[in-house]
C-alpha positions as CSV (number, residue, x, y, z in Angstrom):
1,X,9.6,18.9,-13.4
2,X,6.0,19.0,-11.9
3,X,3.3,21.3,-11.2
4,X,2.7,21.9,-7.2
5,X,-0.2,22.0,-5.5
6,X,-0.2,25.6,-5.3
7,X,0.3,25.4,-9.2
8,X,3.7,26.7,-9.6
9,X,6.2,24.6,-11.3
10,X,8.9,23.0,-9.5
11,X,12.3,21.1,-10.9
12,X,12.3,17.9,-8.6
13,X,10.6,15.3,-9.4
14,X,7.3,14.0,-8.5
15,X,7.4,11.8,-5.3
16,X,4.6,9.5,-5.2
17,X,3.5,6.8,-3.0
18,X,1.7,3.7,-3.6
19,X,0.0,2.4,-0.9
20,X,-1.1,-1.2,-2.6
21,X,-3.7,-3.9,-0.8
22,X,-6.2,-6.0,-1.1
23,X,-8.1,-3.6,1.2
24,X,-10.6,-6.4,2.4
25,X,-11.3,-4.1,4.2
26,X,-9.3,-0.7,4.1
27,X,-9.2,0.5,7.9
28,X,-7.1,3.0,10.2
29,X,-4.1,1.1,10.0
30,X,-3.8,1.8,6.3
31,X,-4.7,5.0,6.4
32,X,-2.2,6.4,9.3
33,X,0.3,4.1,7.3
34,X,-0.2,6.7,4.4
35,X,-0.2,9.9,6.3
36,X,3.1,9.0,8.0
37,X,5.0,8.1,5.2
38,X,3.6,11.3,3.2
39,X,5.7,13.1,6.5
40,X,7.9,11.4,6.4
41,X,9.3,11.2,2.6
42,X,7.7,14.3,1.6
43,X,5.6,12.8,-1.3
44,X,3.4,15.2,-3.2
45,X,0.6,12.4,-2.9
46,X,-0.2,8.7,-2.5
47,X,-2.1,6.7,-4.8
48,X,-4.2,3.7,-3.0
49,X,-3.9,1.0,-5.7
50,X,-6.6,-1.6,-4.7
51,X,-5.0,-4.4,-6.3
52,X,-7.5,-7.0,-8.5
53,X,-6.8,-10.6,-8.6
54,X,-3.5,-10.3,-6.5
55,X,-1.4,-13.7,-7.4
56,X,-0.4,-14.3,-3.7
57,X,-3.2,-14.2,-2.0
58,X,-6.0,-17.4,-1.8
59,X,-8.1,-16.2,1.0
60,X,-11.6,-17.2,0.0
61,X,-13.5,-14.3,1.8
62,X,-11.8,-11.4,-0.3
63,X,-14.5,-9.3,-1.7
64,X,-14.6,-8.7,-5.1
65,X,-12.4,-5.7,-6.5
66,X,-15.3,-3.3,-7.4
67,X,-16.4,-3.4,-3.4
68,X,-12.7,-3.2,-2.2
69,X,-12.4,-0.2,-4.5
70,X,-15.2,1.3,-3.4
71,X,-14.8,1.1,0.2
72,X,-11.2,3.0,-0.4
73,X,-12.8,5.6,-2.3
74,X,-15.2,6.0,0.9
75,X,-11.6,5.9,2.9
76,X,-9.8,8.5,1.8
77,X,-12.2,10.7,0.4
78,X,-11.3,13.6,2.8
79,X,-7.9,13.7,2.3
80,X,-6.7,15.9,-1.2
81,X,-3.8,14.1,-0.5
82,X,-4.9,10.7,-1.1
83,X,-6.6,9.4,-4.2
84,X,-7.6,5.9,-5.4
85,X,-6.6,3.8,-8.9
86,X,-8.9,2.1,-10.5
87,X,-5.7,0.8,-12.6
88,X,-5.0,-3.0,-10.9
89,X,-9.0,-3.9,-10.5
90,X,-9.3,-3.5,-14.6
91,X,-6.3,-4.9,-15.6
92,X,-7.2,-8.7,-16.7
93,X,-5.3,-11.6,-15.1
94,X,-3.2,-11.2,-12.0
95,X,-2.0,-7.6,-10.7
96,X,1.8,-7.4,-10.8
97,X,3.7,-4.8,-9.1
98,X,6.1,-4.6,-11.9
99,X,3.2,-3.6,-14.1
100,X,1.7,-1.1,-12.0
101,X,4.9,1.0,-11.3
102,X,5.7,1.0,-15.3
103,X,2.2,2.3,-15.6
104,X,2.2,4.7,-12.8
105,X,5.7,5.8,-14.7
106,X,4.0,6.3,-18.0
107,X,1.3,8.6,-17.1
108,X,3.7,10.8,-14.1
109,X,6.9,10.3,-16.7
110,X,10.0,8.4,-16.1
111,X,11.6,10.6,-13.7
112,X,8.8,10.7,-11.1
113,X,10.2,8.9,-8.3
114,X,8.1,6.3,-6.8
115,X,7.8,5.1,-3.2
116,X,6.0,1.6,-2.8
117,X,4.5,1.2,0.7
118,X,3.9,-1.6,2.4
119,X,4.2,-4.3,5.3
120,X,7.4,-5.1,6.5
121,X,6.2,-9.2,6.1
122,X,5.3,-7.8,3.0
123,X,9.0,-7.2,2.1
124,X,9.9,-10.2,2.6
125,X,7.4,-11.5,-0.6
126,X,9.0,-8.8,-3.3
127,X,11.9,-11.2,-3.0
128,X,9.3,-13.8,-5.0
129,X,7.8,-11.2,-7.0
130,X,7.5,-11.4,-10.7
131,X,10.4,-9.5,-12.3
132,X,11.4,-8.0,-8.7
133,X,14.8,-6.9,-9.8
134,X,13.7,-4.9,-12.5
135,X,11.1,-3.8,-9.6
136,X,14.2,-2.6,-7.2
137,X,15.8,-0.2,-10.4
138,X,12.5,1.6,-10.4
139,X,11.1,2.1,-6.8
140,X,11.6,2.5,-3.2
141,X,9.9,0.9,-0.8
142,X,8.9,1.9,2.9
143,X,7.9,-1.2,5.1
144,X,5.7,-0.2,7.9
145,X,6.2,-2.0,10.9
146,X,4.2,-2.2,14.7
147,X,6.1,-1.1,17.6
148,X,8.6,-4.1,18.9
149,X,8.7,-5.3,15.5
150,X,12.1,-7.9,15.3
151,X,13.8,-7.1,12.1
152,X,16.3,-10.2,12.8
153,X,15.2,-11.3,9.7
154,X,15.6,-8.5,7.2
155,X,19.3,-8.5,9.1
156,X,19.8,-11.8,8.1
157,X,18.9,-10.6,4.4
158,X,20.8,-7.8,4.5
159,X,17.7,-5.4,3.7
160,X,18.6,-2.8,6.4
161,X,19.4,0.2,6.1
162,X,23.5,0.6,4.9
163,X,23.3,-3.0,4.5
164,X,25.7,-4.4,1.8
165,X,26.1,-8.0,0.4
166,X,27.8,-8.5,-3.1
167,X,26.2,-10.3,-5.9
168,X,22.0,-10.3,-5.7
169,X,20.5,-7.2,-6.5
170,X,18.0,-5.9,-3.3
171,X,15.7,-3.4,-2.7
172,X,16.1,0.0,-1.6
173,X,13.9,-0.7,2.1
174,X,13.0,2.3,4.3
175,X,11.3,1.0,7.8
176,X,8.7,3.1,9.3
177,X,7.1,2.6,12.7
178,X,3.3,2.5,13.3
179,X,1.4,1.9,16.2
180,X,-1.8,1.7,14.8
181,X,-0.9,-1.3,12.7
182,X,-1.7,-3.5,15.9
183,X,-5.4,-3.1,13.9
184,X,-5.3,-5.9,10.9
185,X,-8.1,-6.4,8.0
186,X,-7.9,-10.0,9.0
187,X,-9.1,-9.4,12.6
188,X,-11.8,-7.0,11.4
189,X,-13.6,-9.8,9.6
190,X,-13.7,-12.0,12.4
191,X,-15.1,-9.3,14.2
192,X,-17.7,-8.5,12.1
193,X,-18.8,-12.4,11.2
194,X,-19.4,-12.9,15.3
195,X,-21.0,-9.7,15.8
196,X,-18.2,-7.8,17.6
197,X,-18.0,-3.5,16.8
198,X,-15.6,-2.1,14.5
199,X,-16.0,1.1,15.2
200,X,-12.9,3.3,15.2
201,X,-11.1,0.4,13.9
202,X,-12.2,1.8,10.1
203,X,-13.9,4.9,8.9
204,X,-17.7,5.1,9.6
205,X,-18.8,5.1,5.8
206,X,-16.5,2.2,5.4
207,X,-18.4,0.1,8.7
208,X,-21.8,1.7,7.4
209,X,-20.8,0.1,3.5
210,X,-19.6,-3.2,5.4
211,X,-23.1,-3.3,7.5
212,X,-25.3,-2.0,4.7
213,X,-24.0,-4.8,2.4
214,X,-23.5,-7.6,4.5
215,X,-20.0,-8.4,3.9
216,X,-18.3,-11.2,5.7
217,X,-21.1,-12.8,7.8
């Protein structure tokens, strides 16, 4: 049981979404990403979880966590539907997914069901994730994918949709289509090093932070 929105009571659980990333930087790919699967699902609300150190990623030009957080906050800051964590960018050592869904589960309760959402390459990782079974008993997750997308290889996995395979647990996959996820963080930063205009490709505080603090040149 949860309290609504509108402050009555309600006996399903709490749907929540975590929309985790590096966020170097956040832009309007995320942010549709979120919407849609808010839609979609029917979540009551979806935490951005800026992660800290993540432990797959070794790209040299991430900015450091409390600028990442900050420019989410900037984000999503008109949405009551979105909020931001501060929980993965003060944990010490390397941010595990398996420790920020048992937290989110401590402070929302045990039944609140929880929706991780992600890239569908992304998917693809959990498999190599520390503790990832355990991960699959206590979360969904919806893989966002750009139009044309091939999923051969989540076929091959058996991570569709009514897909069965005895023997290795999987994860519960949900794929959602969005077209704005032709924009990438990784092109925005090339942009920005040569000079090129990221406007309406992130949210003009977040390009006004970005300028005003002379990330990635």
């Amino acid at each position: 049981m949860h309290r609504s929105d509108s402050g009555r009571e309600t006996d399903r659980p709490l749907r929540l979404g975590i929309m985790g990333g590096t966020f170097n930087p956040i832009h309007y790919g995320h942010l549709v990403t979120a919407q849609e699967a808010l839609v979609q699902f029917h979540l009551d609300k979806v935490i951005f979880m800026p992660s800290g150190h993540p432990p797959h990623k070794k790209d040299g030009e991430i900015l450091l966590p409390e600028e990442r957080y900050l420019m989410t906050v900037i984000a999503t800051a008109s949405n009551p539907d979105f909020s931001v964590s501060r929980m993965e960018i003060e944990r010490k050592g390397p941010s595990y997914a398996i420790d920020t869904v048992r937290g989110l589960k401590k402070i929302y309760g045990e039944s609140t069901e929880i929706f991780f959402i992600t890239g569908a390459d992304a998917i693809l990782e959990i498999l190599t994730w520390k503790d990832a079974e355990k991960l699959y008993d206590m979360c969904k997750f919806i893989a966002a994918t750009r139009p044309g997308y091939c999923l051969e290889k989540f076929k091959k996995l058996h991570l569709l949709p009514n897909d069965t395979e005895l023997g290795k647990k999987k994860p519960q996959v949900y794929f959602m289509e969005i077209p704005a996820l032709a924009i990438s963080s990784t092109d925005i930063r090339h942009r920005v090093c040569k000079g090129k205009p990221i406007k309406y490709l992130v949210p003009e505080g977040v390009a006004n932070y970005i300028y005003k603090c002379n990330f990635y040149r």
